[in-house]
MDAnalysis code that builds the backbone (N, CA, C; Angstrom):
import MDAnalysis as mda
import numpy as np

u = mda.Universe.empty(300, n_residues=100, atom_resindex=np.repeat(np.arange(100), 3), trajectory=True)
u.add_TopologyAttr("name", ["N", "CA", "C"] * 100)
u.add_TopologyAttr("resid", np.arange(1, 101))
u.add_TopologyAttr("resname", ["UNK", "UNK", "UNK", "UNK", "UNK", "UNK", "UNK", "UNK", "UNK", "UNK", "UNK", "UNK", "UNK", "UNK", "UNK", "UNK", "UNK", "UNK", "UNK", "UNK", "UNK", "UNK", "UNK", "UNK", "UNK", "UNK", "UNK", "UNK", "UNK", "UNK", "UNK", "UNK", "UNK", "UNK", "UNK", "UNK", "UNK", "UNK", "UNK", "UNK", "UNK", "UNK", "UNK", "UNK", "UNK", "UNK", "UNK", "UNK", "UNK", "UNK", "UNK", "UNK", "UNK", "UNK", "UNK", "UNK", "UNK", "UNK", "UNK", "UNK", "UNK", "UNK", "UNK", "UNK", "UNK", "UNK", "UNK", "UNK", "UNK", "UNK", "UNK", "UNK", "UNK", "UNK", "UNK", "UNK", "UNK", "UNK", "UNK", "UNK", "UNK", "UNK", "UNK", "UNK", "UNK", "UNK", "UNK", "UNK", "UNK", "UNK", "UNK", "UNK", "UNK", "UNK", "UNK", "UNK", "UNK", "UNK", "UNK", "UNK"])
u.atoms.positions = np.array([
    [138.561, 127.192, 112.695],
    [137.475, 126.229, 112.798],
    [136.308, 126.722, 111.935],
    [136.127, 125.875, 111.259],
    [134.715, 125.913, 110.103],
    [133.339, 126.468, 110.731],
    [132.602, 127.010, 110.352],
    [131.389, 127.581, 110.914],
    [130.265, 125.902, 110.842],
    [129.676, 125.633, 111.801],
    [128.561, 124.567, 111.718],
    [127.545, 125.324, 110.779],
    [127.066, 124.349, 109.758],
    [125.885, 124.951, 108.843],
    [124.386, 125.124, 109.523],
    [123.801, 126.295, 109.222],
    [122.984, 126.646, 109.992],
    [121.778, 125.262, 109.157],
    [120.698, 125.486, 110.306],
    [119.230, 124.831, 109.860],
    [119.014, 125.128, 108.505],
    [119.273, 126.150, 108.113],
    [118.560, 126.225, 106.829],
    [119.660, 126.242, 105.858],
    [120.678, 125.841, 106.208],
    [121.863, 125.688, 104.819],
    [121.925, 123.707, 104.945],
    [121.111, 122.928, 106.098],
    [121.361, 121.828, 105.900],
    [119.955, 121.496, 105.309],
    [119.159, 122.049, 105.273],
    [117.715, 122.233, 104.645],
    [117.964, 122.600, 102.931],
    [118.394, 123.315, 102.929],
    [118.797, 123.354, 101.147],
    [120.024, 122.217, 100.797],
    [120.560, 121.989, 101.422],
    [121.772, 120.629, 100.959],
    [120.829, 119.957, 101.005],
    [119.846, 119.184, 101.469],
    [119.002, 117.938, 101.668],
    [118.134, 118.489, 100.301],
    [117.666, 119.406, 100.036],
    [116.493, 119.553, 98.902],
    [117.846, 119.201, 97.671],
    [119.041, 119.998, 97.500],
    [119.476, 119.727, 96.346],
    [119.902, 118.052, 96.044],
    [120.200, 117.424, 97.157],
    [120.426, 116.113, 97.228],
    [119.169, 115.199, 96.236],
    [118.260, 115.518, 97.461],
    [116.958, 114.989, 97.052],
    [116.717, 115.348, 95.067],
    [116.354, 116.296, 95.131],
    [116.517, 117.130, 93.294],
    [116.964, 116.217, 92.820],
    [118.891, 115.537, 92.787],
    [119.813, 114.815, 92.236],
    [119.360, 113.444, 92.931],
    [118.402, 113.303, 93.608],
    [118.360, 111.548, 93.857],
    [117.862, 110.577, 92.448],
    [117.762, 109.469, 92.031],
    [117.417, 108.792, 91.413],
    [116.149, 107.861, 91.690],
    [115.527, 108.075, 91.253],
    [114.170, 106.975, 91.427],
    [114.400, 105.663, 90.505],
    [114.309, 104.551, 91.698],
    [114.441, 103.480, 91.130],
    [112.334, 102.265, 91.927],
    [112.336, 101.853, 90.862],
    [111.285, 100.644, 91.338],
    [111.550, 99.767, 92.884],
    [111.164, 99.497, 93.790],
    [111.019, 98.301, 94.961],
    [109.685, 98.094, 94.819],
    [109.681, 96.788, 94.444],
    [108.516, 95.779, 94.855],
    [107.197, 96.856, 94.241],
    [106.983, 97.446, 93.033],
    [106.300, 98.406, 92.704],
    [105.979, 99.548, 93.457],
    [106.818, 100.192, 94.108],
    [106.758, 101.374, 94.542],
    [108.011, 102.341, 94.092],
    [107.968, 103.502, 94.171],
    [109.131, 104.657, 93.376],
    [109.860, 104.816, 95.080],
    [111.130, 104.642, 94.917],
    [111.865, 104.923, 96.239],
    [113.276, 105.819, 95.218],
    [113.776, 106.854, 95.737],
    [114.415, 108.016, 95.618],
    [116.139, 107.654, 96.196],
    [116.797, 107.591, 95.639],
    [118.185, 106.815, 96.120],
    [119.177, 108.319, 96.098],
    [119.759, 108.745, 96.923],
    [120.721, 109.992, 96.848],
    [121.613, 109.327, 96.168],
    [122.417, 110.553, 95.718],
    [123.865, 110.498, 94.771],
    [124.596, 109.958, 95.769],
    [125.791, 108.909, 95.152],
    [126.802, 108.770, 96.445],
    [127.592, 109.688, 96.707],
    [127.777, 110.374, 96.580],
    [128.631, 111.415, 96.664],
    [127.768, 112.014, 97.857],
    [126.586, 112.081, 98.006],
    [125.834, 112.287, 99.021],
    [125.922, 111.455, 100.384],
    [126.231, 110.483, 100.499],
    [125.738, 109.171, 101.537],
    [127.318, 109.381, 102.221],
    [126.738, 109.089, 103.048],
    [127.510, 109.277, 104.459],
    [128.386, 108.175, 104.698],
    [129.681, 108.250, 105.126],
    [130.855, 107.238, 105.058],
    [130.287, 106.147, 106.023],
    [129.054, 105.917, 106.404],
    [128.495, 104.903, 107.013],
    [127.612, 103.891, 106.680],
    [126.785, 104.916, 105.693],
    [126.262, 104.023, 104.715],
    [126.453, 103.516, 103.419],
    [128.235, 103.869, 102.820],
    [128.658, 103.276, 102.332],
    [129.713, 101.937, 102.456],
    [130.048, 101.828, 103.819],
    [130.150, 100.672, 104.586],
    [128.985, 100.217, 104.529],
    [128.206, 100.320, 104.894],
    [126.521, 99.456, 105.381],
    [126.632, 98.459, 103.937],
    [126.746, 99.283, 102.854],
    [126.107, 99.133, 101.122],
    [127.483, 98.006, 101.061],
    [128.620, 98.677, 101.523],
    [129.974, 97.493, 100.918],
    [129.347, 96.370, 101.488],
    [129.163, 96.245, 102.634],
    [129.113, 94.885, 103.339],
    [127.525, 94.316, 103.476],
    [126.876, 94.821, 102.453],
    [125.643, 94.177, 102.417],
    [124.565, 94.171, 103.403],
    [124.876, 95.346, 104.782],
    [124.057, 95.491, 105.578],
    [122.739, 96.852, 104.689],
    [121.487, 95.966, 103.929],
    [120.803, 97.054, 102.674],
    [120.050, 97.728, 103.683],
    [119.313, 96.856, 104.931],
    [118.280, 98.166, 105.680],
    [119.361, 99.288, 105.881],
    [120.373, 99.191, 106.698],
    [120.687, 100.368, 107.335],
    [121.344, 101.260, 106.168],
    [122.177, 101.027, 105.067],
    [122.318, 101.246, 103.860],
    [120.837, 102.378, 103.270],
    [119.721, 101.605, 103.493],
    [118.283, 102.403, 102.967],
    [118.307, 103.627, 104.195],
    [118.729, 103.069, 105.038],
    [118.216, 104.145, 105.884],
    [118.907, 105.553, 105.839],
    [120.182, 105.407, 105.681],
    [120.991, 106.347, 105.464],
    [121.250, 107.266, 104.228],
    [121.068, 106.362, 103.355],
    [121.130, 106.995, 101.299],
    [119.996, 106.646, 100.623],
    [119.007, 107.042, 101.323],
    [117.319, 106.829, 100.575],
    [116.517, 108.277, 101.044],
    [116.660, 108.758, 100.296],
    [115.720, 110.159, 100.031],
    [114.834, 110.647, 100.520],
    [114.772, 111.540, 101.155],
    [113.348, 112.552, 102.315],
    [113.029, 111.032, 102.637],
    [112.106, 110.510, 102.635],
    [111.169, 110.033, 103.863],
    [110.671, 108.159, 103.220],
    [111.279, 107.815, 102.008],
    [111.523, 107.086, 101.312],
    [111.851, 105.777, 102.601],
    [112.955, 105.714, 103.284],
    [112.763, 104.667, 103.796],
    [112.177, 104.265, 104.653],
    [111.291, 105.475, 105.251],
    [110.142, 104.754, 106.908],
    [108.819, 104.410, 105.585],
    [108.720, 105.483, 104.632],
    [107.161, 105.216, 104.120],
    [107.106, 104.201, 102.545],
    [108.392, 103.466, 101.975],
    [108.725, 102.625, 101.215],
    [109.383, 101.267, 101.872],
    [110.623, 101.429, 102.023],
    [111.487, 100.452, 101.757],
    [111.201, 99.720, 103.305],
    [111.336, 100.227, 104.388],
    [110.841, 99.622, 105.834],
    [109.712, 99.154, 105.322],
    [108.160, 99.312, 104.754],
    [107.098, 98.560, 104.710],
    [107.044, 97.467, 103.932],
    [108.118, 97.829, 103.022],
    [107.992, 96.434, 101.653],
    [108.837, 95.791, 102.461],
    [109.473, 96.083, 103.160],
    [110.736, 94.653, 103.733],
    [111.443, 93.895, 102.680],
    [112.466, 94.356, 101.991],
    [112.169, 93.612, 100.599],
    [113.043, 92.609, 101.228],
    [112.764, 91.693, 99.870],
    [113.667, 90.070, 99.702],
    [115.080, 90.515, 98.630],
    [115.842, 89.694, 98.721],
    [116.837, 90.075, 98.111],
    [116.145, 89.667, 96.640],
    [115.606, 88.864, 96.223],
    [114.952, 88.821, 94.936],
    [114.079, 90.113, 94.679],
    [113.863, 90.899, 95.823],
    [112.602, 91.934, 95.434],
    [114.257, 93.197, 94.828],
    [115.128, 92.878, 95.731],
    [116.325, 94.077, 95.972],
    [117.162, 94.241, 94.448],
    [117.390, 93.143, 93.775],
    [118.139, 92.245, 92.235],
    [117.466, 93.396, 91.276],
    [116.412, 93.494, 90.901],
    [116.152, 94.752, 89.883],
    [116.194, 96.402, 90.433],
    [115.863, 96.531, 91.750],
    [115.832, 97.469, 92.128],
    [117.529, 98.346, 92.093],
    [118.707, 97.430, 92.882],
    [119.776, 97.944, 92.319],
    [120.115, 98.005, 91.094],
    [119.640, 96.675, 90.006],
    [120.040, 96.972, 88.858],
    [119.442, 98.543, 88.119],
    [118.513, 98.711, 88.285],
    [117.754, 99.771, 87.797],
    [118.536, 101.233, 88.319],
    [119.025, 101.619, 89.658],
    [120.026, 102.111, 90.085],
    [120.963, 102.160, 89.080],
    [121.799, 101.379, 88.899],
    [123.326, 100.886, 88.764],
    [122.832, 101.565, 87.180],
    [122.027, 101.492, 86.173],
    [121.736, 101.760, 84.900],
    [121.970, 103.411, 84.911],
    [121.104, 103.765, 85.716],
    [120.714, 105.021, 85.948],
    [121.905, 105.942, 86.522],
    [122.777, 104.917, 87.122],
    [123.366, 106.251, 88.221],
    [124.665, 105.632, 87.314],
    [125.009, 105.037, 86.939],
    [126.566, 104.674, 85.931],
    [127.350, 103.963, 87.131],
    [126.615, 103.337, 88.222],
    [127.394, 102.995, 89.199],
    [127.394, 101.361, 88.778],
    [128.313, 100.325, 89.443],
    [128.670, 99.568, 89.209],
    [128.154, 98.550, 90.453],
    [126.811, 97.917, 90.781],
    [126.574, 97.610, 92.708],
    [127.764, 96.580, 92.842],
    [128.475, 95.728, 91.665],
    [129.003, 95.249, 92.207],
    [130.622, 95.656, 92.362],
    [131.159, 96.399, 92.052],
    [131.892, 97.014, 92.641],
    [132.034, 98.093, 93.744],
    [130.761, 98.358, 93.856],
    [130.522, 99.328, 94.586],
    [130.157, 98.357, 96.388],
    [129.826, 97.437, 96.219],
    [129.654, 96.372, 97.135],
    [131.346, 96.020, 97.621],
    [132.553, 95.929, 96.764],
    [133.082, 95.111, 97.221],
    [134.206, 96.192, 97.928],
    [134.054, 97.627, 97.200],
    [134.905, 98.575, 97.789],
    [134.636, 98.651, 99.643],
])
């Protein structure tokens, strides 16, 4: 059985995450998107099936979604550049990445 990672080995995984996140625009604010390779097999369900709050909540960077993305509430018109700007940046595809 694997050793549980101590406090401070899940404290440096979260900083290197964060380091490798991507900053993309919402509604003129900088919000911090983790690598997928980072995001948790829950919030890549959330992202397939178009559930974006809980999606933000899970693969959005240190503190990004209580003090960004929860206050802008975005519209899916606010959401349309914000993934695109993502999807440029990270070589990801949202719409394949949506339908997986």
């Amino acid at each position: 059985m694997a050793a549980k990672p101590t406090a401070a080995q899940r404290a440096e995984a979260e900083m290197e995450s964060i380091h490798d996140a991507i900053t993309a625009d919402l509604a003129g604010h900088p919000v911090r998107i983790l690598p997928m390779d980072d995001w948790p097999s829950s919030g890549r369900r959330a992202f397939g099936e178009a559930r974006y709050d809980e999606w933000a909540e899970k693969c959005l960077a240190g503190d990004d979604y209580q003090n960004v993305w929860a206050k802008v509430d975005p519209s899916l018109k606010q959401m349309g550049p914000f993934f695109t700007s993502w999807e440029k940046q990270s070589g990801q595809d949202v719409g394949e990445s949506a339908a997986s």
